[in-house]
SETI-588573 format. One record per residue (C-alpha): residue number from 0; chain; x, y, z. Coordinates in nm, 2 decimals. Each point is the difference from the previous one (the first is absolute). Layout:
SETI-588573
ATOM num chaine     px     py     pz
ATOM NUM      A      X      Y      Z
...
END
This chain:
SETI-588573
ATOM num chaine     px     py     pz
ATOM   0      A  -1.39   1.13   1.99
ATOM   1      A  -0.24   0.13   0.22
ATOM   2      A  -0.31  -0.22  -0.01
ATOM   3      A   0.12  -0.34  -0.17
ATOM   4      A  -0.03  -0.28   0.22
ATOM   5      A   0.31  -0.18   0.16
ATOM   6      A   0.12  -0.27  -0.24
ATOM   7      A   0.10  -0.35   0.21
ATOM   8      A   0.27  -0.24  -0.13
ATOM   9      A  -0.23  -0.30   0.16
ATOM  10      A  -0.18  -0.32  -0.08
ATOM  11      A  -0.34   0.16  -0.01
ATOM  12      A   0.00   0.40  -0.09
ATOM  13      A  -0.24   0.14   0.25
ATOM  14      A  -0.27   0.25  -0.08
ATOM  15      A  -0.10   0.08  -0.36
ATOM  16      A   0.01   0.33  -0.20
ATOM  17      A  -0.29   0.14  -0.12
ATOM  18      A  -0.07  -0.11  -0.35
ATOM  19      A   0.16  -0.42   0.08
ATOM  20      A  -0.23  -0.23   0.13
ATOM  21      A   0.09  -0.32   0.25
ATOM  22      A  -0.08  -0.25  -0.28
ATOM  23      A   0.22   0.16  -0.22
ATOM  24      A   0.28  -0.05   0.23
ATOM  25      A   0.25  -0.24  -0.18
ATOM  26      A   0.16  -0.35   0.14
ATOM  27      A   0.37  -0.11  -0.08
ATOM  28      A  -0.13  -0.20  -0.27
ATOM  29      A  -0.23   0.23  -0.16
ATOM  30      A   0.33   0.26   0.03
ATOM  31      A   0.27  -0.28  -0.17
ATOM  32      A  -0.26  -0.08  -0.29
ATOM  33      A  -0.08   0.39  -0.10
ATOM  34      A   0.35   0.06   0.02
ATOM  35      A   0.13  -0.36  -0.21
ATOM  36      A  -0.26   0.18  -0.28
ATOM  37      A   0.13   0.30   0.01
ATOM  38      A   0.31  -0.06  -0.05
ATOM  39      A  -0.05  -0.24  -0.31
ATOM  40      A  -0.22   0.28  -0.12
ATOM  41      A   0.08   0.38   0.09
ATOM  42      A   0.19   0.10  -0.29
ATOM  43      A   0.06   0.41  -0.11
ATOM  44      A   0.21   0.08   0.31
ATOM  45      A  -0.05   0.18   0.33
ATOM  46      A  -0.33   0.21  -0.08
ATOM  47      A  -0.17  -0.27  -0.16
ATOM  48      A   0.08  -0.20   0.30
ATOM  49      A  -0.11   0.24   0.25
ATOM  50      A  -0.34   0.01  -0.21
ATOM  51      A  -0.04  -0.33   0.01
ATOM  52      A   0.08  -0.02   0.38
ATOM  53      A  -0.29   0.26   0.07
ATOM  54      A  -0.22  -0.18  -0.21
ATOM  55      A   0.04  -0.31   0.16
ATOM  56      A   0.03   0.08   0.39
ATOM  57      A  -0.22   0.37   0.03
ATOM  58      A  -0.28  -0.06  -0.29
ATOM  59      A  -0.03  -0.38  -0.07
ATOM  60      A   0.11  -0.19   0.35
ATOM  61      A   0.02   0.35   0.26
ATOM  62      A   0.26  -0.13   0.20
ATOM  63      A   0.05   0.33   0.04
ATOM  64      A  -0.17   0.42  -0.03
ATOM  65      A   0.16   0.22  -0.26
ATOM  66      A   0.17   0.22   0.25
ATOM  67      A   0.20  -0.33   0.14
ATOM  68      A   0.04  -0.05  -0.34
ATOM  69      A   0.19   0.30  -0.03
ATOM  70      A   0.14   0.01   0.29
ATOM  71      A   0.21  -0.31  -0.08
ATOM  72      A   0.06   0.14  -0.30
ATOM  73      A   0.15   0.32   0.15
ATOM  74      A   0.23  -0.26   0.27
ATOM  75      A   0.14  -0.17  -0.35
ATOM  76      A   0.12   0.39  -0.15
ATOM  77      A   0.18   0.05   0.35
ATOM  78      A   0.19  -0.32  -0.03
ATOM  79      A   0.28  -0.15  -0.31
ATOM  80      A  -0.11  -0.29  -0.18
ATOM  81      A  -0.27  -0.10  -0.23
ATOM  82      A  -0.34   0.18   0.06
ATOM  83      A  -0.27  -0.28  -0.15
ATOM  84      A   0.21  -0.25   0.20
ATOM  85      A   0.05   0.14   0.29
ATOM  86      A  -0.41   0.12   0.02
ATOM  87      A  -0.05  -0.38  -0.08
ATOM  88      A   0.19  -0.06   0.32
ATOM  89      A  -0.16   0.27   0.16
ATOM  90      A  -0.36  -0.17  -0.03
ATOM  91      A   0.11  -0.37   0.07
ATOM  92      A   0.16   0.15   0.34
ATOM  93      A  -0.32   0.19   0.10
ATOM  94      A  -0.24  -0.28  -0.10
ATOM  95      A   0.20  -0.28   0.13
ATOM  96      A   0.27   0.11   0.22
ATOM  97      A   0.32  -0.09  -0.06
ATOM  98      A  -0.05  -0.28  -0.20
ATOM  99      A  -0.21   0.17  -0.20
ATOM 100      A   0.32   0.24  -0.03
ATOM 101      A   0.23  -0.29  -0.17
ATOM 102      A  -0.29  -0.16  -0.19
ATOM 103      A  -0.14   0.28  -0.21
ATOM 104      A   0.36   0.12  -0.09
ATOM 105      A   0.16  -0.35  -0.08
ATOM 106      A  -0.34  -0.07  -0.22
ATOM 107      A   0.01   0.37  -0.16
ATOM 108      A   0.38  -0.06  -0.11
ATOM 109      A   0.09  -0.41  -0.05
ATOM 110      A  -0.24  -0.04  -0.29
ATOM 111      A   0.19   0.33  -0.18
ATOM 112      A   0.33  -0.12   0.11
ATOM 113      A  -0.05  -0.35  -0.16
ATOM 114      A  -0.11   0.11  -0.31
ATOM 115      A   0.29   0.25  -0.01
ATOM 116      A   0.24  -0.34   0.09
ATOM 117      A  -0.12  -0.15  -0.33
ATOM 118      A   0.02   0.29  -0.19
ATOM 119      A   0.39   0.00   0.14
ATOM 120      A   0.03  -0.35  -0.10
ATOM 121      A  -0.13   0.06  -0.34
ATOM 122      A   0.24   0.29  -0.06
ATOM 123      A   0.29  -0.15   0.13
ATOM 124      A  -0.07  -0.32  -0.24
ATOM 125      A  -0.12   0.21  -0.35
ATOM 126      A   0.07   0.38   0.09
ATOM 127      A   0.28  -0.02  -0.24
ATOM 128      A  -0.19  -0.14  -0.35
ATOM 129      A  -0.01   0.25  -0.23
ATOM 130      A  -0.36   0.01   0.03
ATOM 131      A   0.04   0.05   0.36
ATOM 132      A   0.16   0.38  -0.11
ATOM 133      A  -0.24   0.07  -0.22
ATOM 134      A  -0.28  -0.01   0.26
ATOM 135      A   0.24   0.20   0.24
ATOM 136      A   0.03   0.25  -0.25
ATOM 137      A  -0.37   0.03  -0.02
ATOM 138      A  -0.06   0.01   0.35
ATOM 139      A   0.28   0.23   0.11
ATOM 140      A  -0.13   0.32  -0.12
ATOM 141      A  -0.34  -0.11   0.13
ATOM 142      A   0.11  -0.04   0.33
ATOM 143      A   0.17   0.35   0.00
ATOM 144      A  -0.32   0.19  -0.10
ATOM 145      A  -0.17  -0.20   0.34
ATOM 146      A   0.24   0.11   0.23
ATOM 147      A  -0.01   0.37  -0.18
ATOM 148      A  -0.41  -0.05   0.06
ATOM 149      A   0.09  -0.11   0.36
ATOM 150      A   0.22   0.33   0.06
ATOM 151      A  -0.23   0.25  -0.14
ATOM 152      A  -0.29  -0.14   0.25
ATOM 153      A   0.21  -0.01   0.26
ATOM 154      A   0.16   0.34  -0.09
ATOM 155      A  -0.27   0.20   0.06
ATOM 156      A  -0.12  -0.14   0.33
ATOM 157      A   0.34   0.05   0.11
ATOM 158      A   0.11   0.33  -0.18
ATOM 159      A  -0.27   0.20   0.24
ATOM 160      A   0.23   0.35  -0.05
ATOM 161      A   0.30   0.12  -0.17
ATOM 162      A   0.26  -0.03   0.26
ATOM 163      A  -0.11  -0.37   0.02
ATOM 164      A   0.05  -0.02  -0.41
ATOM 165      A   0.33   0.17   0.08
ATOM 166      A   0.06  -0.23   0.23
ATOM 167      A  -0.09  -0.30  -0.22
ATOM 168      A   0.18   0.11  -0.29
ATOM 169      A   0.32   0.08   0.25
ATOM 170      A  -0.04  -0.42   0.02
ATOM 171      A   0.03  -0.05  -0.35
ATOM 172      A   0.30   0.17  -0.06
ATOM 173      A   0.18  -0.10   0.30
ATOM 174      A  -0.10  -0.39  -0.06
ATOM 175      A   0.16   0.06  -0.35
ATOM 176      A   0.30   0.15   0.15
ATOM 177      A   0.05  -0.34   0.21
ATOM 178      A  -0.14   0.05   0.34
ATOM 179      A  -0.12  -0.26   0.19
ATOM 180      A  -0.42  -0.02  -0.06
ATOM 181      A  -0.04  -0.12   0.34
ATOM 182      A   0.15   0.32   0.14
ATOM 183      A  -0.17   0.17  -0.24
ATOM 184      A  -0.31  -0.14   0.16
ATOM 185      A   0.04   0.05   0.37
ATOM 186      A   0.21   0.34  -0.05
ATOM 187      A  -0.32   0.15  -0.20
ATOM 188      A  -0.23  -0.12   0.28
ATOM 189      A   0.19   0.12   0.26
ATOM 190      A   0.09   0.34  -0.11
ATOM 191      A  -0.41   0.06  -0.10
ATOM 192      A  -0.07  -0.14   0.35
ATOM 193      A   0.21   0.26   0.17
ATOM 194      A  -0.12   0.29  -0.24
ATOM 195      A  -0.36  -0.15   0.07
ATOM 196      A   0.08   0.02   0.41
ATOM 197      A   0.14   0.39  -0.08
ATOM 198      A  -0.35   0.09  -0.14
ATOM 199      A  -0.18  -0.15   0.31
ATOM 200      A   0.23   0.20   0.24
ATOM 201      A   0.13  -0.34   0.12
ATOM 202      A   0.37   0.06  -0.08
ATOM 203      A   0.16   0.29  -0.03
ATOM 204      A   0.14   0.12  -0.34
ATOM 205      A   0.35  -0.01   0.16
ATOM 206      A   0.01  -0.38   0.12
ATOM 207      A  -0.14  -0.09  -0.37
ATOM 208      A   0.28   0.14  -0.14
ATOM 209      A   0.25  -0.15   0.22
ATOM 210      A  -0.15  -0.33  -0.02
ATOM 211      A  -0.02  -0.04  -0.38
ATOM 212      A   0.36   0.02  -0.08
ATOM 213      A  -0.02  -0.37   0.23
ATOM 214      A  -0.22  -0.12  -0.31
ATOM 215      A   0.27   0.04  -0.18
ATOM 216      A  -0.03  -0.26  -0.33
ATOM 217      A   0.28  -0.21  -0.11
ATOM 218      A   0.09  -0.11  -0.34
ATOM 219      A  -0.07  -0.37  -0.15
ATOM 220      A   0.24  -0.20  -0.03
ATOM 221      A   0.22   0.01  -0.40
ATOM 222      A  -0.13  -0.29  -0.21
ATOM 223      A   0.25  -0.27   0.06
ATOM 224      A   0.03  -0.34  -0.17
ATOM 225      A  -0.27  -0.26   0.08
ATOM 226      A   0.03  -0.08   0.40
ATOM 227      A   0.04  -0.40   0.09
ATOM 228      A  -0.37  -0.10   0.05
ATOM 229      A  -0.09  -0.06   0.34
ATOM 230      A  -0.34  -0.12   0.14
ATOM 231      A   0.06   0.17   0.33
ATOM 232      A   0.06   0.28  -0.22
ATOM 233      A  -0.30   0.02  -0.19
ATOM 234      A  -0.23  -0.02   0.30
ATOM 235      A   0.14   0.31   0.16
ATOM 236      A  -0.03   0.15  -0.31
ATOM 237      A  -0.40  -0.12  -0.02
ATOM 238      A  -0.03   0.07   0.32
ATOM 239      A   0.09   0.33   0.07
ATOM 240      A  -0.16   0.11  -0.34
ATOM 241      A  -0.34  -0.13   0.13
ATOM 242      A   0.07   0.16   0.38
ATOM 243      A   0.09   0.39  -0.19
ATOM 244      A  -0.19   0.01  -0.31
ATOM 245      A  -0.30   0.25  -0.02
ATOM 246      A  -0.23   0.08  -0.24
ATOM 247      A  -0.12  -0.22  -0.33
ATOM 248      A   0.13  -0.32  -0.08
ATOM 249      A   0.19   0.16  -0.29
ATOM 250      A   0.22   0.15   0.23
ATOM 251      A   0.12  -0.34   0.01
ATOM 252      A   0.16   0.09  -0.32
ATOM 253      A   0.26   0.24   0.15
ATOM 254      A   0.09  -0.25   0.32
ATOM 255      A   0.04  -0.29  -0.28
ATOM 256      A   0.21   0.22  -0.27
ATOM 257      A   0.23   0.13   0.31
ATOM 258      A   0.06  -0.30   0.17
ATOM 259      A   0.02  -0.28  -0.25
ATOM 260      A   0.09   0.17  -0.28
ATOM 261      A   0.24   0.30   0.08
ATOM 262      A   0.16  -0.11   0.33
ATOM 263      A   0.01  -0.40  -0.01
ATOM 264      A   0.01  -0.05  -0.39
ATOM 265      A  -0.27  -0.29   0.05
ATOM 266      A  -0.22   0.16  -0.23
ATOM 267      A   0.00   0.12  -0.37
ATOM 268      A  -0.28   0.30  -0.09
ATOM 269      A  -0.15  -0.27  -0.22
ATOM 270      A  -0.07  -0.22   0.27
ATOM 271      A  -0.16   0.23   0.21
ATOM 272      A  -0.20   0.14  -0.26
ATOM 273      A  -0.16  -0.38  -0.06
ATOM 274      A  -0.02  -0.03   0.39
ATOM 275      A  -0.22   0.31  -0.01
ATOM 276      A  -0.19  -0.15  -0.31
ATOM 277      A  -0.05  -0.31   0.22
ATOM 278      A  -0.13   0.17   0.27
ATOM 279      A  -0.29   0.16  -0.20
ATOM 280      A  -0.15  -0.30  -0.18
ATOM 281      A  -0.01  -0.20   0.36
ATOM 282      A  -0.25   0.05   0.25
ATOM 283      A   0.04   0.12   0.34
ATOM 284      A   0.28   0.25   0.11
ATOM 285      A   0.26   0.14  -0.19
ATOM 286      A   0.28  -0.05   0.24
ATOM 287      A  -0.03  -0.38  -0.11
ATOM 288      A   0.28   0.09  -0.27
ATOM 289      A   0.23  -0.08   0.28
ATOM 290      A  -0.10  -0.32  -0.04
ATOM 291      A   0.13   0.03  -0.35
ATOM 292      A   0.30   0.18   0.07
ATOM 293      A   0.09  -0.23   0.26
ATOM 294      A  -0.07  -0.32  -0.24
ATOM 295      A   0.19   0.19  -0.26
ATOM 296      A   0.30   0.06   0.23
ATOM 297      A   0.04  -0.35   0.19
ATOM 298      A  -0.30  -0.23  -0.10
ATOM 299      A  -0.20  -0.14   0.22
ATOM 300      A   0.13   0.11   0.37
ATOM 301      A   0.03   0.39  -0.13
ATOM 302      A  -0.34  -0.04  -0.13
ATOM 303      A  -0.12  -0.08   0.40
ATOM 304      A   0.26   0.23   0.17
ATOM 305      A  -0.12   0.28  -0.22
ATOM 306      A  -0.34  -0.02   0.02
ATOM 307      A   0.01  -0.02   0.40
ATOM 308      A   0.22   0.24   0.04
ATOM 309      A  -0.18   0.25  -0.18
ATOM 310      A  -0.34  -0.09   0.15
ATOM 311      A   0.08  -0.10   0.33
ATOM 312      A   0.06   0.38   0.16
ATOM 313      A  -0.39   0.08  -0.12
ATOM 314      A  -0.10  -0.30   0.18
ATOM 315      A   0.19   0.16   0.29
ATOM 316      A  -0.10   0.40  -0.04
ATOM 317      A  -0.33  -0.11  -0.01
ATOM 318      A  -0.01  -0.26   0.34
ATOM 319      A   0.17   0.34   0.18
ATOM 320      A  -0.21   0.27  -0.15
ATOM 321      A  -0.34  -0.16  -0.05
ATOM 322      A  -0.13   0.08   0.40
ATOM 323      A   0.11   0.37  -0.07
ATOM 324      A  -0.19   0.07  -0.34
ATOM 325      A  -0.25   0.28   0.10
ATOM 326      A   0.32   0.17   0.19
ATOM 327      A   0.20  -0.01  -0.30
ATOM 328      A  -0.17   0.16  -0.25
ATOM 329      A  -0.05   0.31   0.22
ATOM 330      A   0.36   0.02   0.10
ATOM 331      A   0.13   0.32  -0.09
ATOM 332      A   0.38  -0.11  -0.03
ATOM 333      A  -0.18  -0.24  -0.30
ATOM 334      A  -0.10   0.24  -0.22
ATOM 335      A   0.28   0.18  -0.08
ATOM 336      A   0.29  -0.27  -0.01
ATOM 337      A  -0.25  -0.18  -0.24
ATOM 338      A   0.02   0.25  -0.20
ATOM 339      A   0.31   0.02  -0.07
ATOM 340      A   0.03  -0.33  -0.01
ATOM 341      A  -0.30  -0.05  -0.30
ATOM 342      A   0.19   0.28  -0.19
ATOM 343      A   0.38  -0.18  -0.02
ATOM 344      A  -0.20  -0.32  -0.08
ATOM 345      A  -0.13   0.18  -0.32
ATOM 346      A   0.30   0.16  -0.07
ATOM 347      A   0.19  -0.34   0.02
ATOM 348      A  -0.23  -0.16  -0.23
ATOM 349      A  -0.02   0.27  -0.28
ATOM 350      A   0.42  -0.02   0.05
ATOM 351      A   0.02  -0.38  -0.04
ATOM 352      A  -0.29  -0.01  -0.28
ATOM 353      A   0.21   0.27  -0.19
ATOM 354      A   0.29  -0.26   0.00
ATOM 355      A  -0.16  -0.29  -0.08
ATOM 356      A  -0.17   0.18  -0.29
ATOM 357      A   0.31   0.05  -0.18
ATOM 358      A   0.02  -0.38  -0.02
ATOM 359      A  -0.34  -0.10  -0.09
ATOM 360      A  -0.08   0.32  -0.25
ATOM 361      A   0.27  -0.10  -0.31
ATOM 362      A  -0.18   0.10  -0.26
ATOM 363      A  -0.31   0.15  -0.18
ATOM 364      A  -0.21  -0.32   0.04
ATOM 365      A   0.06  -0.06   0.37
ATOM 366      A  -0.05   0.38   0.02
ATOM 367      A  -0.38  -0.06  -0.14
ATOM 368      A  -0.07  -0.26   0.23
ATOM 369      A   0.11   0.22   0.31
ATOM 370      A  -0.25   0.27  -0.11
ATOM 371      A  -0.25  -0.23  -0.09
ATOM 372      A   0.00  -0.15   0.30
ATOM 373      A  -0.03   0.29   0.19
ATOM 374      A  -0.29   0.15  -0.14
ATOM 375      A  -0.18  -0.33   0.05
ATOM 376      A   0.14   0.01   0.31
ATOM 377      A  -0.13   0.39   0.08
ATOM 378      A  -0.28   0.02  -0.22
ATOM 379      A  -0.20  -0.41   0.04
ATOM 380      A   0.14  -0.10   0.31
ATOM 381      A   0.05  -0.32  -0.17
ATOM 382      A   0.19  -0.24   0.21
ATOM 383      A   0.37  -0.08   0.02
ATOM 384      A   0.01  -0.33  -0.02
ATOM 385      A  -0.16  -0.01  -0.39
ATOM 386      A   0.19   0.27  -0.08
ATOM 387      A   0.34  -0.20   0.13
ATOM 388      A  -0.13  -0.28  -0.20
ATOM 389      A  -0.10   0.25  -0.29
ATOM 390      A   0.35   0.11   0.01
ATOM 391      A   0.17  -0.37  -0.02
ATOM 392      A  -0.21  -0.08  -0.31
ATOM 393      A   0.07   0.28  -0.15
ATOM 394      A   0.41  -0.05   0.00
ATOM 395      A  -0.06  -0.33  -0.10
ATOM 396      A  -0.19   0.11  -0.31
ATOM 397      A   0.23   0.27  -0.09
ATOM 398      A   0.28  -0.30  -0.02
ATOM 399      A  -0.18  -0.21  -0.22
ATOM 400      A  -0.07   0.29  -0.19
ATOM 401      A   0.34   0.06  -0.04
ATOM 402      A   0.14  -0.33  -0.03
ATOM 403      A  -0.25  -0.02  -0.32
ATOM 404      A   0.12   0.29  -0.16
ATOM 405      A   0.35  -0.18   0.05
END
């Protein structure tokens, strides 16, 4: 962007935008310990972490102005991967070089990812109790009503006309109808890239239409019986999930449910649905359930493989594209493949939350506790963790309840 200062991938940044200071500039120790708290404390997902990343680095510290601020912010939306992560990244790289890079992002994710490893632990051991399925029929509904939350946010930053709803709601169907999400993805953002370069008078109408039909989107794979479980597996898996997926962590959802669940049998719905539940009562990022998922799937080495391989390409994105953030946000080849992309990203999560809703909804009661939950959700902005935790006790209750009446 025109104006905003060249960013260095060195030691010491030089120069300092107008509104940071030189004593506010941050070693690799002052970086490691704001990032070690953060990450034991930064719960209510990615916008609560941004927040708290502002708060901490532009008002409280000013490593850095408001516009650096955002322009980070704006590098993040340009690649896949976790935004609050990869802006945690972001600042350790610019305050302390690379370093700084590894530092902030292992201290944002490890505490998260060890508390998630417990949690694994813990379910593995007493998941099945029957006090265990109470809770998860407390908190499943819950969860639902988040993610539903999540889309309608993101819905309407995405959803900016109605050929991009159309375009969206094209996703839903066609994700239901078996296609692969991940050409869903990529085939959305490429076809509103080209119809974005039309508009500009960059390509001609004629060489769109030739080159879409290449975009051409093939169908998942049939649900087969479980695949054989393989660690080398499960980090391709991880890792290309972490290297392709845009938008909110909850898109997560829709990578998990067609990999795991539909094409390699690993997973049941259930099992997702508590890794989700997992995810929101934890601190830090959400992409930490693949810390769960791979505990859940092959202990304590799926546990590591999944969590660096679906962390590792931010760590990577970020090292490539940090010296070119005030070039990428005024990119005009962005804009409209990011687009498209944002879109199939809420269409694949209103698809997969659709399906896992049929399993967590059963009856009246988990019915109540969706809606409830939602207008808290909507209407207080209370946070997801208590609700989670609201949820849990709740099932529990309504089984001693019952068992009394027995």
């Amino acid at each position: 962007m025109a104006g905003t200062p060249s960013v260095r991938l060195t030691e010491q940044p030089a120069g300092v935008a107008s509104g940071a200071t030189d004593e506010g500039r941050g070693s690799l120790g002052e970086v490691a310990r704001l990032f070690l708290r953060l990450g034991f404390t930064a719960f209510g997902g990615p916008a609560a972490h941004i927040a708290m990343l502002r708060h901490e680095v532009v008002t409280r510290r000013r490593w850095l102005s408001d516009q650096e601020f955002l322009d980070l912010l704006g590098a993040t939306n340009l690649i896949p991967g976790p935004n609050s992560t990869e802006m945690a990244i972001h600042i350790g790289a610019r305050q302390a070089g690379w370093a700084g890079l590894i530092v902030a992002g292992v201290c944002f994710i490890m505490p998260a990812a060890l508390i998630v490893l417990a949690l694994a632990w813990a379910y593995v051991q007493f998941g099945t109790t029957p006090q265990a399925d109470a809770i998860r029929y407390g908190i499943k509904p819950v969860i639902i009503a988040i993610v539903v939350q999540a889309l309608w946010g993101l819905g309407r930053s995405a959803v900016k006309n109605l050929f991009l709803g159309a375009v969206g709601a094209a996703v839903l169907a066609l994700y239901l109808l078996g296609i692969n999400e991940l050409a869903l993805l990529f085939g959305s953002g490429i076809v509103l890239l080209l119809i974005h370069l039309v508009r500009q008078g960059r390509l001609g109408a004629s060489a769109a239409a030739l080159i879409i039909p290449v975009t051409g989107i093939p169908s998942a794979a049939p649900f087969v019986a479980a695949a054989p479980v393989s660690l080398g597996q499960l980090f391709l898996v991880f890792l290309k999930i972490g290297a392709t997926l845009y938008g909110s962590g909850y898109v997560l959802l829709a990578f998990l449910h067609g990999d795991f669940v539909a094409r390699l049998g690993w997973l049941t719905d259930r099992q997702l649905l508590d890794a989700v539940a997992v995810g929101q009562f934890t601190p830090g990022p959400l992409f930490t359930t693949a810390t769960f998922v791979g505990y859940l799937v092959a202990g304590l080495p799926g546990a590591a493989l999944a969590t660096l391989g679906i962390f590792l390409p931010s760590f990577v994105f970020v090292a490539v594209t940090h010296p070119l953030v005030p070039r990428l946000r005024s990119s005009p080849w962005a804009a409209g493949f990011l687009d498209g992309v944002n879109v199939a990203a809420v269409g694949l999560m209103a698809a997969v939350t659709f399906q896992l809703g049929r399993a967590a909804i059963v009856d009246p009661l988990t019915a109540g506790l969706a809606v409830a939950a939602l207008a808290l959700l909507l209407r207080f902005k209370v946070n997801s963790a208590w609700l989670v935790l609201g949820g849990g006790a709740l099932g529990l209750t309504a089984q001693l309840a019952l068992n009394y009446v027995k």
